[in-house]
N, C-alpha and C positions, 0 to 999 in steps of 0.2 A: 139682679132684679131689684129695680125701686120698692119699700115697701111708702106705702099711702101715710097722708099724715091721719094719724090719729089711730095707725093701725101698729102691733108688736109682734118681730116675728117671735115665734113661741117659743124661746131658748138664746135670751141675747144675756153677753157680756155673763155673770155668774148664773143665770137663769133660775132664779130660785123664786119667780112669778109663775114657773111651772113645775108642775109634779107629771110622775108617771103612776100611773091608778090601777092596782091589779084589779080586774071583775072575777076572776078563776077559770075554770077549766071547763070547757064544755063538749061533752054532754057530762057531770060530775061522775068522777069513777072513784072508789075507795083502795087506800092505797098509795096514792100519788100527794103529792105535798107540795105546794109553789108557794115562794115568798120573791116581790121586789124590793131591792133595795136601794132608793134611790136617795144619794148620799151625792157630797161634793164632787165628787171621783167620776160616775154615769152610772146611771141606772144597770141594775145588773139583775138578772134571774135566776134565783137558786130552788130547784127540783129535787126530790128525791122522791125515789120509787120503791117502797116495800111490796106491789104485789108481787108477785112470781112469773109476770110475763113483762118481755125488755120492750121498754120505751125507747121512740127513735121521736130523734127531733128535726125537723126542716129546715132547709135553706128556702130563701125567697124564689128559688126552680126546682123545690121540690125535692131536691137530694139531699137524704139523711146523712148528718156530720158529726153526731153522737148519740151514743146508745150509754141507757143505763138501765142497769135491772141489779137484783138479788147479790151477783158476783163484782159488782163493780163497775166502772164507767170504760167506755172504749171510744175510742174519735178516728174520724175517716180522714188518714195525713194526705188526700189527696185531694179533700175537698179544701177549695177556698174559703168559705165560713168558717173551717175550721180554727184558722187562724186570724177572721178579720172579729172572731168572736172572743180573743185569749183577752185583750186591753184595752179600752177606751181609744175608739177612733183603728182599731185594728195590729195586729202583728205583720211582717213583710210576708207575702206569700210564694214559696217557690213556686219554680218555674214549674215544676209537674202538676202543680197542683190548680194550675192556672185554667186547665181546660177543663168544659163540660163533662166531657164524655171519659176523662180518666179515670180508669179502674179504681175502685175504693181498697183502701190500704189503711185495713181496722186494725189497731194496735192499742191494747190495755194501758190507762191512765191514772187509774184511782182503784182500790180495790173495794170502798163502800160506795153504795149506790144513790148516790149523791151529787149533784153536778152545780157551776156556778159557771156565768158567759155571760158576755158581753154582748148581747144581742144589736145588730145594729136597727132592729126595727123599733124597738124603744126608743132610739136616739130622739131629741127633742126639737132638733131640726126638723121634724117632719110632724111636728103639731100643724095646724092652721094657723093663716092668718083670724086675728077678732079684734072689733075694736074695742078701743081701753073699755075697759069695765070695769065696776065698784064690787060686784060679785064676782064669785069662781062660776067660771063658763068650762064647759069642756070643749076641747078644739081638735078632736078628732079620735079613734080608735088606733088599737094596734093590735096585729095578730100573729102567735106563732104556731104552724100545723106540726102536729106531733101525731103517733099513731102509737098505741098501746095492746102489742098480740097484730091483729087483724082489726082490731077498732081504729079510726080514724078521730083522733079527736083536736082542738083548739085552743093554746093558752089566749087568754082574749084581756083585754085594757083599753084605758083610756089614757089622754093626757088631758091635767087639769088645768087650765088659769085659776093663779090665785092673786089676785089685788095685791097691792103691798100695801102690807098690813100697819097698825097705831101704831105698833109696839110687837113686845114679841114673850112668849112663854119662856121661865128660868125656871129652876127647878135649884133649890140650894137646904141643905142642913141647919134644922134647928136647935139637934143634940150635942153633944158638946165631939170637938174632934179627938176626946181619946177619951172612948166611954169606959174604957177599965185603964189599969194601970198595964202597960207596956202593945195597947191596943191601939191605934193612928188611923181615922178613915179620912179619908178625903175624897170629895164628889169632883170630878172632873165634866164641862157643859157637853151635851151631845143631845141630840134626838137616835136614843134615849143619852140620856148621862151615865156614866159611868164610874163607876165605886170602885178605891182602890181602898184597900183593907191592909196593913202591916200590922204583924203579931212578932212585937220580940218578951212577953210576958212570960209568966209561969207557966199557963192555962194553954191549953189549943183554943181555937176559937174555929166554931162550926157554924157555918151561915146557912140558915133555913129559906129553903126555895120559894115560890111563889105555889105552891101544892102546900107550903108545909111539910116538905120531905126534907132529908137529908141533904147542901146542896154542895157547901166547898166548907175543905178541913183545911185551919192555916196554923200550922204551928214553925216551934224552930228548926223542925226537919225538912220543913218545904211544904205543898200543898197539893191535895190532894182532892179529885172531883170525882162526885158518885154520877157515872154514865148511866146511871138509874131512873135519874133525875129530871122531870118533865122543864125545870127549869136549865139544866145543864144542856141538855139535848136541844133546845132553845136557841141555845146562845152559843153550841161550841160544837155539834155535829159537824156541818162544813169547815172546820179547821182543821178533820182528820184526827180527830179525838174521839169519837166516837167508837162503840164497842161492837164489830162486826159479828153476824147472826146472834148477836142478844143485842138489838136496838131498841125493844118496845120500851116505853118508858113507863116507870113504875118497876112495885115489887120490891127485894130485900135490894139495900146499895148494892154496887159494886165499885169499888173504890182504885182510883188510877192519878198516879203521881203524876202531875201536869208543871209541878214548878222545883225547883230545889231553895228556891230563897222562901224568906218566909213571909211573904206578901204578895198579894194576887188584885187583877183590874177586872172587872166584869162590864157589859152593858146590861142594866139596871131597867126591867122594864116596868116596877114601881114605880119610879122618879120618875116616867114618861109626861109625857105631855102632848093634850092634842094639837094635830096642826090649824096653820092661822088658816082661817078659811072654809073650817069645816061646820061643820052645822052642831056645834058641841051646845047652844045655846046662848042666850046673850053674853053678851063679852062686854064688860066697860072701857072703852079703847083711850079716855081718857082721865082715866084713872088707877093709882095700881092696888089690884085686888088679888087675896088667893085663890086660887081655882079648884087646889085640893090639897088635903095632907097625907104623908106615904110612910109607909117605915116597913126595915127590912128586918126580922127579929135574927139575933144570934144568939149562941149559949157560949158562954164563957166559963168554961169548967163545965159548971153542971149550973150557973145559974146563967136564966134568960134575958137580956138585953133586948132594944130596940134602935137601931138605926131611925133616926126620925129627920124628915124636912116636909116642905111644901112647894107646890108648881104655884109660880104668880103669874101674873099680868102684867107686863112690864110696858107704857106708855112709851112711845117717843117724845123726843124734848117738844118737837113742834105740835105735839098731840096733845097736850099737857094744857085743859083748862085753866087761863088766867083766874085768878080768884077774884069774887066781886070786889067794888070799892064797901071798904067797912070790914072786910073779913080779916 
């Protein structure tokens, strides 16, 4: 298919003029949990279901290819989703599993109830065509039928155009990089960025969550994360870290050895930054300015620290006001 001059198909070459837009869940049920995350790799949808009846999720004909609820996640090896949903752009699919009408062949996956796919309806090949624009357009919806019990319900999205932007948001460290003695942080770029913390000190060093709770213990014994933690549960539940029937978050820690070295990386969603394109407010596109300042507090012993930096405004070179004559 030719595309028209002045028109973009909505996903070329690294496609990062489009995003994939959760809207949630319709009709809203309490219980159920959905995050996209649409990173270099392809957009991916991760669920989780604490109510007490099993969620089943659709194929584009209707046939359910995984269940999740309370005991864990189960996938139907006979369905084709099942595997074109494992990786980006799909897994090979056997031959049984090739047809319609073959019998479903549920087999246990995961034992918390939790799931992450590769959905190919999200893919970005199926935005619409629009032409260039200076604003974010959205270029079409996307939908996945899921049923909860006897309810019938809808993960529901959009895909966005987003212009390519002046410049772009960074996020970097204003405090020094070893705010006590045998303590090393380094911020690593991401949306979000990501905080690598090395403790070979006297001291443990204990990083306080985004609640002000309890959140990672790093010392010379290795490091340890309280699955209590509205920020841990955040950032580490789909890894399989997570603490089966005591998931709520909150309450006293409970503390789970996750590393033996004595240094841990997190994603950071202090250090975040909004995306280009969204209606965050004027933006000076050529000019660089802070957008905000962030800090993640730690106790070092028993005295309290701050992790501190700021999100800027980063210009492109071509964006970048020549200065008048005389300045």
């Amino acid at each position: 298919m030719q595309v028209a001059p002045g028109m973009a198909r909505a996903h070329q070459g690294a496609r990062e003029d489009v995003r994939v837009v959760l809207d949630g869940i319709e009709p809203p049920v309490a219980g159920l949990r959905v995050q996209v995350y649409d990173d270099a790799l392809a957009p991916q949808l991760v669920l989780e279901n604490q109510s007490s009846r099993v969620l089943e999720i659709f194929d584009e004909q209707g046939r359910a290819f995984v269940r999740i609820k309370a005991a864990g996640v189960a996938a139907d090896f006979a369905a084709s989703a099942w595997y074109r949903s494992l990786s980006p752009g799909g897994a090979p699919v056997p031959e049984r599993a090739g047809a319609a009408a073959a019998e479903p062949e549920w087999r246990a996956v995961r034992a918390q109830p939790s799931w992450g796919w590769f959905d190919p309806r999200l893919d970005k090949e199926r935005a619409e065509l629009h032409p260039a624009s200076d604003v974010p357009v959205t270029l079409g919806q996307w939908r996945v039928p899921a049923r909860l019990g006897a309810q019938a319900l809808e993960i529901r999205g959009h895909f966005l155009y987003l212009p390519h932007p002046g410049g772009v948001f960074m996020a970097r460290l204003t405090s020094g990089a070893e705010p006590a003695p045998g303590v090393r942080v380094t911020l690593a770029p991401g949306r979000p960025p990501a905080l690598l913390l090395e403790n070979t000190g006297v001291h443990p060093v204990s990083v306080v969550g985004v609640d002000d709770e309890p959140f990672l213990r790093v010392s010379a014994d290795g490091v340890e994360a309280n699955l209590a933690s509205p920020t841990w549960q955040d950032l580490g539940r789909y890894r399989g870290l997570s603490d089966p029937g005591h998931g709520v978050a909150g309450g006293a820690p409970r503390w789970r050895r996750v590393s033996l070295a004595p240094r841990y990386s997190w994603l950071e969603p202090r250090a975040g930054m909004p995306s280009v394109g969204e209606a965050d407010g004027p933006r000076p596109d050529n000019m660089r300015a802070k957008v905000k300042a962030w800090q993640v507090p730690v106790l070092v012993g028993r005295r309290r620290l701050a992790i501190q930096g700021v999100v800027e405004w980063v210009p492109l070179p071509s964006t970048i006001l020549d200065p008048e004559p005389g300045d």
